[in-house]
C-alpha positions as CSV (number, residue, x, y, z in Angstrom):
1,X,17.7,-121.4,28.2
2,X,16.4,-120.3,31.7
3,X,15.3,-117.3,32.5
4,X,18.2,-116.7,35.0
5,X,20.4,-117.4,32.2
6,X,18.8,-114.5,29.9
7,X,19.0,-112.1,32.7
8,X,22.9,-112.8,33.0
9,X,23.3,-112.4,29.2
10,X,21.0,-108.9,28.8
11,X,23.4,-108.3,31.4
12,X,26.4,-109.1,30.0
13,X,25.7,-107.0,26.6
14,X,24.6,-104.2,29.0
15,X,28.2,-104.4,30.3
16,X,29.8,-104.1,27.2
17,X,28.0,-101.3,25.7
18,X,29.6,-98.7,28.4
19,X,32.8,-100.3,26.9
20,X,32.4,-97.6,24.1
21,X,32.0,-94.5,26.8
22,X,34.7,-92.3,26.2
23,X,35.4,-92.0,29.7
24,X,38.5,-93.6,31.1
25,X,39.2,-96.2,33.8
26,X,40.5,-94.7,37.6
27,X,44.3,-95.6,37.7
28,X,45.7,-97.0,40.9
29,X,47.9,-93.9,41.0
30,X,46.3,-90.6,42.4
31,X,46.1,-88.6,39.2
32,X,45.7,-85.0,39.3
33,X,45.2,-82.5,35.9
34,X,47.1,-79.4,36.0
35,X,45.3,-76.6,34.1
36,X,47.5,-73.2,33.0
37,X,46.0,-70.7,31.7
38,X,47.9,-71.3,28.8
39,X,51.0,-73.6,26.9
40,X,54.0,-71.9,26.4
41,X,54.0,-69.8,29.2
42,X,57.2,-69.9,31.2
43,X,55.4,-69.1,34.6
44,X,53.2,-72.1,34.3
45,X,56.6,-74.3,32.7
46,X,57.9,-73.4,36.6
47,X,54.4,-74.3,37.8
48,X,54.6,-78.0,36.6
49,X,58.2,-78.4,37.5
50,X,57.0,-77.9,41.0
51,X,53.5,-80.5,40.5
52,X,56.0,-82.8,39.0
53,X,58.1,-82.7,42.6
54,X,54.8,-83.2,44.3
55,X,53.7,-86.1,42.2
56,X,56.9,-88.1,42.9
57,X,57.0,-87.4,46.7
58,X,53.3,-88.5,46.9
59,X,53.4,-91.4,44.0
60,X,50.4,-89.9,42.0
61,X,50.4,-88.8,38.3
62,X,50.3,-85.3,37.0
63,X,48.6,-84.5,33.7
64,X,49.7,-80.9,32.8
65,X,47.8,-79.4,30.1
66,X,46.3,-75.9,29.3
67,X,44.7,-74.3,25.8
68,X,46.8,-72.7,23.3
69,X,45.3,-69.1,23.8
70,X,44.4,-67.7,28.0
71,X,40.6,-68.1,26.9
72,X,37.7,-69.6,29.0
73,X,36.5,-71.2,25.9
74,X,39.8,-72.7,25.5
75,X,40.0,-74.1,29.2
76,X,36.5,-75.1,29.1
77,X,37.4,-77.8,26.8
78,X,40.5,-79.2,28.5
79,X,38.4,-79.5,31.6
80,X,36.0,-81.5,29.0
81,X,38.9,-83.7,28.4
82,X,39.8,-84.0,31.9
83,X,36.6,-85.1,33.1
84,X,36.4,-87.5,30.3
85,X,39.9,-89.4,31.6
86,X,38.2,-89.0,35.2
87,X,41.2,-87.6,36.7
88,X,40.8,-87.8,40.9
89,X,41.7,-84.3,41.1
90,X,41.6,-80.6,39.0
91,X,44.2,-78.0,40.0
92,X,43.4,-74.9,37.3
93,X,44.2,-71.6,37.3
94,X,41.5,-69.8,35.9
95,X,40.9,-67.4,32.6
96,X,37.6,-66.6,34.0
97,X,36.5,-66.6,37.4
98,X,32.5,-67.6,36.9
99,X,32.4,-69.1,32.9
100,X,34.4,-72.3,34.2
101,X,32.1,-73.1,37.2
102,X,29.2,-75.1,35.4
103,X,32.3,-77.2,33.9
104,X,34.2,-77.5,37.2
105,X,30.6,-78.3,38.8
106,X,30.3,-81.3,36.8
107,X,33.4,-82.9,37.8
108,X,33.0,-82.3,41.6
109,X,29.5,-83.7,40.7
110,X,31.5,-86.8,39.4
111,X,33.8,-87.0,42.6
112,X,36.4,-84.8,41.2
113,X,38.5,-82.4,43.8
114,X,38.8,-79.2,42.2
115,X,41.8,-76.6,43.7
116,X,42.0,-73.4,41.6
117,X,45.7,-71.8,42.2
118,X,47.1,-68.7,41.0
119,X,44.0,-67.1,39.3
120,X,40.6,-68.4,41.4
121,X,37.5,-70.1,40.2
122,X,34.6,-68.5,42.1
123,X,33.8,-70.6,45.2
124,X,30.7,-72.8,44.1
125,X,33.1,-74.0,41.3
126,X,35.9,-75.1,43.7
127,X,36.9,-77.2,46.8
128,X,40.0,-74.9,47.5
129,X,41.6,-71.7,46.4
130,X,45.6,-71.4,46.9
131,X,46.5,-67.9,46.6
132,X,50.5,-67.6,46.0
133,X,50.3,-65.1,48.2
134,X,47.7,-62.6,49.9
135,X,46.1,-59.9,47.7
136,X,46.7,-57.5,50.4
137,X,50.5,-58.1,50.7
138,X,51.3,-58.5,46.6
139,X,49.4,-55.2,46.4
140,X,51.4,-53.0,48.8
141,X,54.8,-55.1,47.8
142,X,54.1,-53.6,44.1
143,X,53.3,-50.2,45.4
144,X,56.5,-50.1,47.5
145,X,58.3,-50.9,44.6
146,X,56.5,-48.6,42.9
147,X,57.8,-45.9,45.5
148,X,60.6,-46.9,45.6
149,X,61.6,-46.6,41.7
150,X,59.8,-43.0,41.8
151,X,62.2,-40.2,42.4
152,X,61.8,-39.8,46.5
153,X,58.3,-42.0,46.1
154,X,56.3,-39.0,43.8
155,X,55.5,-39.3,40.2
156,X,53.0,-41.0,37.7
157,X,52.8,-44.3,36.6
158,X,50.6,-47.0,34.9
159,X,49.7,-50.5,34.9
160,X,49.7,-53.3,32.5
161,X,47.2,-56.0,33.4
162,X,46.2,-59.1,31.9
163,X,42.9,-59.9,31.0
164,X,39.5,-57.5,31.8
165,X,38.4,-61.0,34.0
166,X,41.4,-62.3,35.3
167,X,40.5,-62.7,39.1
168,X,44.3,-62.2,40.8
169,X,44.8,-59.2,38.3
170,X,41.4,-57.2,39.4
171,X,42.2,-58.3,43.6
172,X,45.9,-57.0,42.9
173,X,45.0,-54.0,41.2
174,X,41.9,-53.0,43.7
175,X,44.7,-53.6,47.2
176,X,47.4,-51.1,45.0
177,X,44.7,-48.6,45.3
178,X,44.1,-49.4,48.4
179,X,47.8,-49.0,49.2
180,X,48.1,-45.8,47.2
181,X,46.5,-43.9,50.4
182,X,49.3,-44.3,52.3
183,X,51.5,-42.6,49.4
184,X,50.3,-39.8,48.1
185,X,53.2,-39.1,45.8
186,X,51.7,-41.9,43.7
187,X,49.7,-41.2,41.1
188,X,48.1,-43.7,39.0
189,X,47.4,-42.5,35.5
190,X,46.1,-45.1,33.6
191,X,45.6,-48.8,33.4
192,X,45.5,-51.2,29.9
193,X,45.2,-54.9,29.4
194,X,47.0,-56.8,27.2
195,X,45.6,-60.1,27.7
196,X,48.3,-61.8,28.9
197,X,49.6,-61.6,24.7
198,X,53.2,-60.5,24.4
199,X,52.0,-58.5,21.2
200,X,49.1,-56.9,22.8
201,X,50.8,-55.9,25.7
202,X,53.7,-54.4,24.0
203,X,51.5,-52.1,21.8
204,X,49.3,-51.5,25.3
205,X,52.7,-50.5,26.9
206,X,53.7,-48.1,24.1
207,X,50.6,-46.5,24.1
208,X,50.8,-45.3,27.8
209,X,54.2,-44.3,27.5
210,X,52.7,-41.8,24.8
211,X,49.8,-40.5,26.1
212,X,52.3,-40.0,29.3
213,X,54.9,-38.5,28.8
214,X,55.7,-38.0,32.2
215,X,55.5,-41.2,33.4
216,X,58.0,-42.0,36.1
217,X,57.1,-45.5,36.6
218,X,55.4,-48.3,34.5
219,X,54.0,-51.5,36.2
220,X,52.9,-55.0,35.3
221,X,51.0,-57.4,37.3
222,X,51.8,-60.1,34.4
223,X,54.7,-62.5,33.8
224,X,54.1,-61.4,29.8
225,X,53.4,-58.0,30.5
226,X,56.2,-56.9,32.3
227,X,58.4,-58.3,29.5
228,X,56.6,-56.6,27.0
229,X,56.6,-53.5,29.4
230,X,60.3,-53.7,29.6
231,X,61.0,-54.3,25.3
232,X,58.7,-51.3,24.7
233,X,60.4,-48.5,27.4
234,X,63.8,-49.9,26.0
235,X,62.6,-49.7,22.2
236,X,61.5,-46.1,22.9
237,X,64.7,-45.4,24.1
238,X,63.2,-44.5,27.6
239,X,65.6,-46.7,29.7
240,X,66.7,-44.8,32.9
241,X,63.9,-42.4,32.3
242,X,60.9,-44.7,32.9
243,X,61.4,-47.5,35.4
244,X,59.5,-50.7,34.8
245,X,58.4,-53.4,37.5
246,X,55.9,-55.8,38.9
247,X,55.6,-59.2,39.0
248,X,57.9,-61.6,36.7
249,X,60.0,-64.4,35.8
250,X,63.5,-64.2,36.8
251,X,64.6,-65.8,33.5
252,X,63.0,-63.5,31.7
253,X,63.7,-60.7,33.2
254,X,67.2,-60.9,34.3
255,X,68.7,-59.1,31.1
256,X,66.0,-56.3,31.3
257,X,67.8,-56.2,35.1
258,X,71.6,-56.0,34.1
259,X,70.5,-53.0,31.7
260,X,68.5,-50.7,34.4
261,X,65.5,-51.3,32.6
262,X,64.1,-53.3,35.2
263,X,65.5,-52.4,38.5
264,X,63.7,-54.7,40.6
265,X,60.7,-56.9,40.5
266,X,58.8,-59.3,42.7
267,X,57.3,-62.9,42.3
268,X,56.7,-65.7,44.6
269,X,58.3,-69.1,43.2
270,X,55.9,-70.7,40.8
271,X,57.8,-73.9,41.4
272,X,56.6,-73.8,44.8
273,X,53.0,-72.5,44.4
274,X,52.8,-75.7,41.4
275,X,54.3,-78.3,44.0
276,X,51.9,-76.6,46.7
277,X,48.9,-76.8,44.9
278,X,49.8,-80.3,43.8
279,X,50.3,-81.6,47.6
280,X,46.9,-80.0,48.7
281,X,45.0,-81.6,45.5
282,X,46.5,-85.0,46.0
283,X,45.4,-84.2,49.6
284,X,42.0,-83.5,49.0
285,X,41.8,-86.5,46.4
286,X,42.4,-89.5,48.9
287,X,39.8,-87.9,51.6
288,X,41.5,-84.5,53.2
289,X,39.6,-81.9,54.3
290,X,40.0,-78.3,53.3
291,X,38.3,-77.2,56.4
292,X,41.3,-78.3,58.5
293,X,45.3,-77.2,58.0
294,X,46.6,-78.9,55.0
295,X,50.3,-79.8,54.6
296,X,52.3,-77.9,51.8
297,X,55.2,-80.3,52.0
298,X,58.6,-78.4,52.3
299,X,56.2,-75.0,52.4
300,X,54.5,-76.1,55.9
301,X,51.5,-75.7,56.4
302,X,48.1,-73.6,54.6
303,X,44.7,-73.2,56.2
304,X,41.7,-72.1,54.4
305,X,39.4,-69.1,55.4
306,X,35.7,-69.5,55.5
307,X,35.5,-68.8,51.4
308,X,38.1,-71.7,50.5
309,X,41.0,-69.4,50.1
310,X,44.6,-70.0,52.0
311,X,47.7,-67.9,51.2
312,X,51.2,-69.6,50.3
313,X,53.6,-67.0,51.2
314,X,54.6,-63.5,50.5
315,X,56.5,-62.3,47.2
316,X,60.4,-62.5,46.9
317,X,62.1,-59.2,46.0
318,X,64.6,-59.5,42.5
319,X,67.2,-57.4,41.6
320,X,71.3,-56.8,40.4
321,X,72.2,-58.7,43.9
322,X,70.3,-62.1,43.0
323,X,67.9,-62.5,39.7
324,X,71.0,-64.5,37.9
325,X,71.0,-66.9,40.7
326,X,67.7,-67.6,40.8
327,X,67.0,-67.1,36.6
328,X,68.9,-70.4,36.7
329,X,65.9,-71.8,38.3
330,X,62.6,-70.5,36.6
């Protein structure tokens, strides 16, 4: 046996070893992971609805998972899993701006495009942030609401949040005070975080609508919260008398709606802001550049600031006049 032919052979059983990596072969397809923030979720059902549109107008795969709880911990370990299939791209929405970073590091480290949509990933964790919508403008649609819902714009109200971390939640709650100046009839009493847990936020909601009495108006900045919101100031027979509203699901709210609980509300499509975020990761995947405008599909255009963060549009207003329709859709 020649030398030549021993070389081919070490070489050979070299080859074979990485056979039992658990890391997975590329795919022809373009195949992007979808992170929630958590299963069962009916905002971030809507979200893959919309990364499964993408997916099929651009022929890549979507693989749409999330951890049972909203926990870093919990994300950290699908992101594990993700890197282990070596996806081409991440799209997550985070539970915790900074704790996913070394995680999301690692896979742009392996040649992974990472987008964070919804909730952000701080920069050095990320390629590209997609914002549904500017901070600025969902914080002064909420206050207007707010105003609006107060008797002639004056009175107290409250906010339930999600999580202490939750990056959207903390820029959404900082631009309502900002907004606030403008309307000094508003007073903010209080704000409590129920972790984005339908229990948790319930018992939050109660609990403000006790220790205020007064309240005129209660908010949530959460999909679960502002259901909870709603089942508490209707199960302490407040209806009429304390107005809720915020951002939510049409499907989830539209009963709440029909009764006056929930007069109006606000939320940009999570259909669109999944498909959107799937279009600029498939994008970013096969060579784009987040420096430069990126198409949205059917949503036109986004281009990213300085800091990696573009805007996809402005919230939609809900009430009586439209919420059915559109609680046939998400």
């Amino acid at each position: 046996m020649t030398r030549a032919t021993l070389l081919s052979m070490l070489c050979a059983i070299l080859a074979l070893a990485g056979c039992g990596k658990s890391e997975a072969p590329r795919s022809g397809a373009t195949r992007v992971g979808v992170v929630a923030k958590s299963l069962g979720n009916g905002f971030f059902d809507a979200v893959r609805k919309g990364a499964d549109e993408a997916a099929k107008e651009l022929g890549a795969e979507v693989i749409f998972t999330g951890p049972t709880t909203p926990t870093a911990e919990g994300q950290i370990e699908v992101l594990n899993a993700l890197i282990a299939q070596r996806v081409d791209a991440i799209a997550v929405s985070a539970n915790d701006p900074d704790a996913l970073v070394p995680t999301l590091t690692r896979a742009r480290d392996r040649g992974i495009k990472v987008v964070s949509y919804d909730s952000a990933v701080a920069q050095a964790g990320r390629d590209a942030h997609l914002a549904p919508s500017s901070d600025q403008l969902i914080g002064e649609t909420v206050i207007a609401l707010t105003a609006e819902l107060a008797s002639e714009g004056r009175g107290k109200f409250a906010v339930v949040s999600a999580t202490p971390t939750s990056t959207n939640q903390n820029s959404w709650l900082d631009q309502m005070r900002k907004a606030l100046v403008a309307r000094p009839g508003l007073d903010l009493v209080g704000v409590a975080y129920g972790d984005d847990v339908s229990d948790k936020s319930y018992r939050e909601a109660v609990a403000l609508l006790k220790q205020h009495p007064d309240l005129a108006v209660l908010v949530s900045i959460s999909s679960i919260g502002i259901v909870a919101s709603a089942r508490a100031v209707e199960d302490q027979g407040l209806t009429g008398r304390v107005k809720v509203t915020g951002l939510g699901l049409p499907s989830e709210l539209a009963g709440y709606v029909q009764k006056g609980v929930v007069p109006k509300f606000a939320i940009w499509n999570p259909i669109d802001l999944g498909y959107s975020a799937m279009q600029i990761a498939v994008q970013l995947a096969r060579g784009g550049d987040a420096g430069k405008p990126l198409s949205m599909g059917r949503m036109g255009e986004v281009t990213f600031a300085a800091d990696g963060v573009g805007a996809m549009s402005k919230p939609f207003v809900y009430d009586a006049s439209n919420v059915a329709e559109f609680a046939q859709i998400f």
